[in-house]
Structure formats: C-alpha cells, structure tokens
N, CA, C and O of each residue as an XYZ file, in Angstrom:
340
protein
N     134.861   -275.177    -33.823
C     135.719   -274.050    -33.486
C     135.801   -273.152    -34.700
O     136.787   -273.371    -35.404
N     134.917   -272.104    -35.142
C     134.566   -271.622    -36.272
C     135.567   -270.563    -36.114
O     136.317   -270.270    -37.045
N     135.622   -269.820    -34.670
C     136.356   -268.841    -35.023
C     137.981   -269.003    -34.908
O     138.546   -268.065    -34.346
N     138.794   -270.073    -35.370
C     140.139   -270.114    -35.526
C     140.106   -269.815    -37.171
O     139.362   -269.874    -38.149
N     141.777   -269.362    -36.659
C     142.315   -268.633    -37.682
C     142.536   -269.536    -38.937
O     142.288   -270.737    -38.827
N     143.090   -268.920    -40.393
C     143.229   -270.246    -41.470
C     144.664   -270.611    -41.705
O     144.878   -270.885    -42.886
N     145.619   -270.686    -40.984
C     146.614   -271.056    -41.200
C     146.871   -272.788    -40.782
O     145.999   -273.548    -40.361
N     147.932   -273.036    -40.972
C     148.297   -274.707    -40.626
C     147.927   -274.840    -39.190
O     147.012   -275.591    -38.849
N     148.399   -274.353    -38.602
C     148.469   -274.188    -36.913
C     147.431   -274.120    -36.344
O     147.416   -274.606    -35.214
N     146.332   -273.587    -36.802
C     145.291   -272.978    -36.328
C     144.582   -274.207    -36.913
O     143.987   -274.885    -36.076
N     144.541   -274.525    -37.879
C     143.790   -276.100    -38.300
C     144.009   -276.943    -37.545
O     143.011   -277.596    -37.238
N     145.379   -277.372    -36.859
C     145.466   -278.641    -36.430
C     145.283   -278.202    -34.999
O     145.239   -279.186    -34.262
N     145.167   -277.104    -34.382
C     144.061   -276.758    -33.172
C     143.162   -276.800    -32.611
O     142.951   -277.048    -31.424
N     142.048   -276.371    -34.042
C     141.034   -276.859    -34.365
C     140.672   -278.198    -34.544
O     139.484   -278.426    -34.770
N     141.473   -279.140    -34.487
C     141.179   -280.629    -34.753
C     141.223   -281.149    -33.548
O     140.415   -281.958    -33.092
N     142.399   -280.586    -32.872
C     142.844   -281.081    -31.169
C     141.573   -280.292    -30.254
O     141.177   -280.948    -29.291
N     141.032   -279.188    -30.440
C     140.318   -278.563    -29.758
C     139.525   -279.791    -28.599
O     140.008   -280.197    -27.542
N     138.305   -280.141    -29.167
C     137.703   -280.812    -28.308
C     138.162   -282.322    -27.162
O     137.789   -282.663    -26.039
N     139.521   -283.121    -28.577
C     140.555   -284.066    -27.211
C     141.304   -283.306    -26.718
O     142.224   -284.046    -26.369
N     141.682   -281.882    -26.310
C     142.083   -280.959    -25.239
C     141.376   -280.860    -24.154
O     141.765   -281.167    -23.027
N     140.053   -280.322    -24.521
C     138.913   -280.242    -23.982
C     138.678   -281.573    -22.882
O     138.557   -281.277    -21.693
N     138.625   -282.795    -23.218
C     138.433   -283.530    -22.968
C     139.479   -284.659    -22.338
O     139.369   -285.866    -22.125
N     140.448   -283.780    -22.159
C     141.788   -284.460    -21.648
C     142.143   -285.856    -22.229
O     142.609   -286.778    -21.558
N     141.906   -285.895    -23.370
C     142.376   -287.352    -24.536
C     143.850   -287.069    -25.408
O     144.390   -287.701    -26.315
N     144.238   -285.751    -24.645
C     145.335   -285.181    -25.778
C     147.048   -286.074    -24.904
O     147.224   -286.358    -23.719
N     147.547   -286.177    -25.541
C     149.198   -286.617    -25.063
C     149.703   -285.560    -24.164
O     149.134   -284.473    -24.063
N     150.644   -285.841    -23.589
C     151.108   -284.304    -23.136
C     152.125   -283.496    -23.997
O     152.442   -282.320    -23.820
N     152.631   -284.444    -25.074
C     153.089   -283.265    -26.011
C     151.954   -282.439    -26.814
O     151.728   -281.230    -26.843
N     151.355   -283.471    -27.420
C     149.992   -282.882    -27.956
C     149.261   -281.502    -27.173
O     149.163   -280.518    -27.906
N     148.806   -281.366    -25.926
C     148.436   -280.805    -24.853
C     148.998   -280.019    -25.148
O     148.601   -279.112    -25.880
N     150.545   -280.168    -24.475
C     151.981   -278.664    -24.468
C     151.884   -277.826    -25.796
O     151.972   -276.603    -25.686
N     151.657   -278.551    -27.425
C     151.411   -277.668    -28.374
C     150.230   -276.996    -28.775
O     150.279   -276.056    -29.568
N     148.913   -277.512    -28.162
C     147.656   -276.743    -28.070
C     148.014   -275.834    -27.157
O     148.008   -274.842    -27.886
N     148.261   -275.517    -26.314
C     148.707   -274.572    -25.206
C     149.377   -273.356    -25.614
O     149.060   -272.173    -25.489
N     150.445   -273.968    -26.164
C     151.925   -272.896    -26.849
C     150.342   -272.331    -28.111
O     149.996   -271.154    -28.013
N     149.804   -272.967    -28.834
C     149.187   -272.100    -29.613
C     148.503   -271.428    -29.465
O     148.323   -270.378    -30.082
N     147.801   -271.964    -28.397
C     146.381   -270.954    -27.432
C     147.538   -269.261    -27.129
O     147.430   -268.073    -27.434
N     148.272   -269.876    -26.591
C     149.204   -268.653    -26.044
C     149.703   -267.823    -27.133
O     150.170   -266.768    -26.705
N     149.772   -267.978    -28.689
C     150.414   -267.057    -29.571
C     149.576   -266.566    -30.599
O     149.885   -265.795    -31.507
N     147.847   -267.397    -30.225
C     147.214   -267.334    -30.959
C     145.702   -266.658    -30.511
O     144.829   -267.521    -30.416
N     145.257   -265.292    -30.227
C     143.838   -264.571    -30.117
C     142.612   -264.881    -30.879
O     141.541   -264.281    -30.963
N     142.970   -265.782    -31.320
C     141.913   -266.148    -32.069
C     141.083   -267.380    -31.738
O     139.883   -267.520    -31.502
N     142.274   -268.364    -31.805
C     141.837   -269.799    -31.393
C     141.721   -269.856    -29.859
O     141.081   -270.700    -29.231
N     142.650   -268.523    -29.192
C     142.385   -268.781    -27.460
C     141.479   -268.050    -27.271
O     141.650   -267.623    -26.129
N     140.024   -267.346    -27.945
C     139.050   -266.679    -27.931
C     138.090   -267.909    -28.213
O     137.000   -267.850    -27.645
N     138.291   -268.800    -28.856
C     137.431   -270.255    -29.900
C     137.287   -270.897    -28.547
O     136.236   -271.188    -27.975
N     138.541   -271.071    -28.129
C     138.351   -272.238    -27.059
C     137.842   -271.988    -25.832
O     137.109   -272.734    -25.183
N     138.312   -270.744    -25.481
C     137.388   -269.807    -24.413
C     136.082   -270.217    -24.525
O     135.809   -271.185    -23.814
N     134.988   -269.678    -25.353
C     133.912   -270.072    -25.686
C     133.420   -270.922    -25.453
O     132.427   -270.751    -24.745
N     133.746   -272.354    -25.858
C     133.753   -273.485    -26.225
C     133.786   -274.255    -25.027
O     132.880   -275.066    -24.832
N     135.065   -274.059    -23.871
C     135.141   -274.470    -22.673
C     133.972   -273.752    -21.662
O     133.632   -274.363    -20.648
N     133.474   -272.646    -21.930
C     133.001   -272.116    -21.134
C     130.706   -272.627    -21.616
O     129.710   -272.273    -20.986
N     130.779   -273.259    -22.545
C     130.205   -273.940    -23.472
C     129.398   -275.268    -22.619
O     128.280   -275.590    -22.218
N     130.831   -275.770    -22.662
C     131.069   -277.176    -21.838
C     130.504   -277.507    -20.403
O     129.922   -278.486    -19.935
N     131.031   -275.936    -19.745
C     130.764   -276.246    -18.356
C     129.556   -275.471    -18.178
O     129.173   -275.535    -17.010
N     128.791   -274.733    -18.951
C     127.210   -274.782    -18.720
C     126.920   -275.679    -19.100
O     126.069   -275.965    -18.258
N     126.926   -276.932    -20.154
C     126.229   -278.106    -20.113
C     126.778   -278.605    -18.734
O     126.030   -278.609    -17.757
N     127.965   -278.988    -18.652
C     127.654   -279.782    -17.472
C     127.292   -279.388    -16.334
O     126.903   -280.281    -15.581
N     127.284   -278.161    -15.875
C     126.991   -277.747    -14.696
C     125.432   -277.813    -14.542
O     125.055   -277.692    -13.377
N     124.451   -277.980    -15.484
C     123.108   -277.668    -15.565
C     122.707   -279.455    -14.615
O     123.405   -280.464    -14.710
N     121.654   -279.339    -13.941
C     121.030   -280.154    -13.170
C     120.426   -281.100    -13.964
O     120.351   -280.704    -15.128
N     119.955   -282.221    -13.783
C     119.544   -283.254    -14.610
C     118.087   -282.827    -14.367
O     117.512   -283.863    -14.701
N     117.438   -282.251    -14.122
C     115.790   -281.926    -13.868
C     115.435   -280.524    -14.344
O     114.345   -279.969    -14.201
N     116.608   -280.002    -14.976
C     116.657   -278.631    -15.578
C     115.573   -278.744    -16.527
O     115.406   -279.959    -16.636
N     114.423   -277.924    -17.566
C     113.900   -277.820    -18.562
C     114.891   -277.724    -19.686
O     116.065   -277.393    -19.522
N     114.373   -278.018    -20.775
C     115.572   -277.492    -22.179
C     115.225   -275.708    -21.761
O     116.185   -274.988    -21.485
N     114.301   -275.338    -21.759
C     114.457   -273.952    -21.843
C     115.437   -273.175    -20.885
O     116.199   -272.301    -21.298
N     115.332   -273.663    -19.257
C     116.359   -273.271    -18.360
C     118.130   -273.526    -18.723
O     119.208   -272.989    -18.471
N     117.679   -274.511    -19.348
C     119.641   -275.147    -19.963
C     119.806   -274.333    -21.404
O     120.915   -273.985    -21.811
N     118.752   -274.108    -22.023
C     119.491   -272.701    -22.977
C     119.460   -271.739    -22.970
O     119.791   -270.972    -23.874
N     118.941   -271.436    -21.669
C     119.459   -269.444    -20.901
C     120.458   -269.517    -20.102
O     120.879   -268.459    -19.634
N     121.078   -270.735    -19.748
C     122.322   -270.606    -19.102
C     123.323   -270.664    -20.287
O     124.444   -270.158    -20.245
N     122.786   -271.356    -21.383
C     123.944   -271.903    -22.203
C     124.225   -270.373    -22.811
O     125.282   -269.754    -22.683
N     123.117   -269.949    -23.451
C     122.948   -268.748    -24.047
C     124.035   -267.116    -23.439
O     124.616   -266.225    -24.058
N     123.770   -267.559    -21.352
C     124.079   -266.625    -20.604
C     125.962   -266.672    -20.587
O     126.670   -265.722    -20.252
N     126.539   -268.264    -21.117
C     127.892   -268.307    -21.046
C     128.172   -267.622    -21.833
O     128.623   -266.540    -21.457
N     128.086   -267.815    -22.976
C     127.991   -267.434    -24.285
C     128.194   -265.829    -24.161
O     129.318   -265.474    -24.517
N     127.417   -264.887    -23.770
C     127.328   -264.034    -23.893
C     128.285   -262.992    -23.048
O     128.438   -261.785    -23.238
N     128.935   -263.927    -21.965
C     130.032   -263.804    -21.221
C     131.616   -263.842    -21.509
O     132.624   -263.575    -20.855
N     131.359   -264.274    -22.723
C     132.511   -264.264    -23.343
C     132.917   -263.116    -24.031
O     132.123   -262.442    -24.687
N     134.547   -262.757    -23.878
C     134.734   -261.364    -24.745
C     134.410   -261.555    -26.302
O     134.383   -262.672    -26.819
N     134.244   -260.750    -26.777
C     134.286   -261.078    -28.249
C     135.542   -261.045    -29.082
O     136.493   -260.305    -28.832
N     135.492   -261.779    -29.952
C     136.699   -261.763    -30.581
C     137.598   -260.542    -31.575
O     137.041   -259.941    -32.493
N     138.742   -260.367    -31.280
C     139.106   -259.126    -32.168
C     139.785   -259.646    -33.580
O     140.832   -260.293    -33.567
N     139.329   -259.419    -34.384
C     139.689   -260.005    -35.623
C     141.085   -258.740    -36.387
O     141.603   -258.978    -37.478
C-alpha cells in the first residue's frame, strides 16, 4: 500500500490493509480501518486499488494465459481514479 499517507494512522492501515482485505481483521480492528478509509483520501484511494487488484486476480479463469491475466490486471488498474495528493 505505497500510496498511504506518513502519519501513525495511516501506518497502522497500511499494516491492517491486506487482513481487511481478507476478512482476518476483528470487528473492532475492521470498524477502525473503515473510520480511516473514511477520513483518509489517500489510504481509501490505496485500498481502492488494491481491492480492485484482488478481484482481477480472482476473477481471471484458471486456463487464462499470464498475458490475458495481465491485461485484465493492468485494465483494473487503470480504472482506478488517481490519487490527489
């Protein structure tokens, strides 16, 4: 999650990012990735990405080529807003 911000908050976001992702988080844990996603354009631009990342890998077919699975991956990617710094 390269593009979060450098404060405390934004670090320990960045750490939770992917057990969010992956529904391994507590539900307090969860509730404070959330509240930060929500106060934070930066890290809710990171994770955007990132989730949207996720579900072109998984959505890609098991008989896909590598080349077909990195023009979709490539095509999420590029679907994403960009970030305003």
């Amino acid at each position: 999650m390269s593009n979060c911000g450098s404060g405390d908050d934004c670090l320990e976001a960045c750490k939770r990012l992917f057990g969010y992702l992956d529904g391994e988080l507590t539900a307090e844990q969860a509730a404070e990735f959330e509240a930060h996603l929500a106060r934070c354009g930066r890290c809710a631009d990171a994770h955007a990405a990132e989730r949207k990342l996720l579900a072109a890998i998984k959505s890609s077919e098991a008989g896909s080529t590598d080349l077909d699975l990195r023009r979709r991956i490539l095509a999420a990617l590029r679907a994403t807003p960009p970030r305003s710094e």
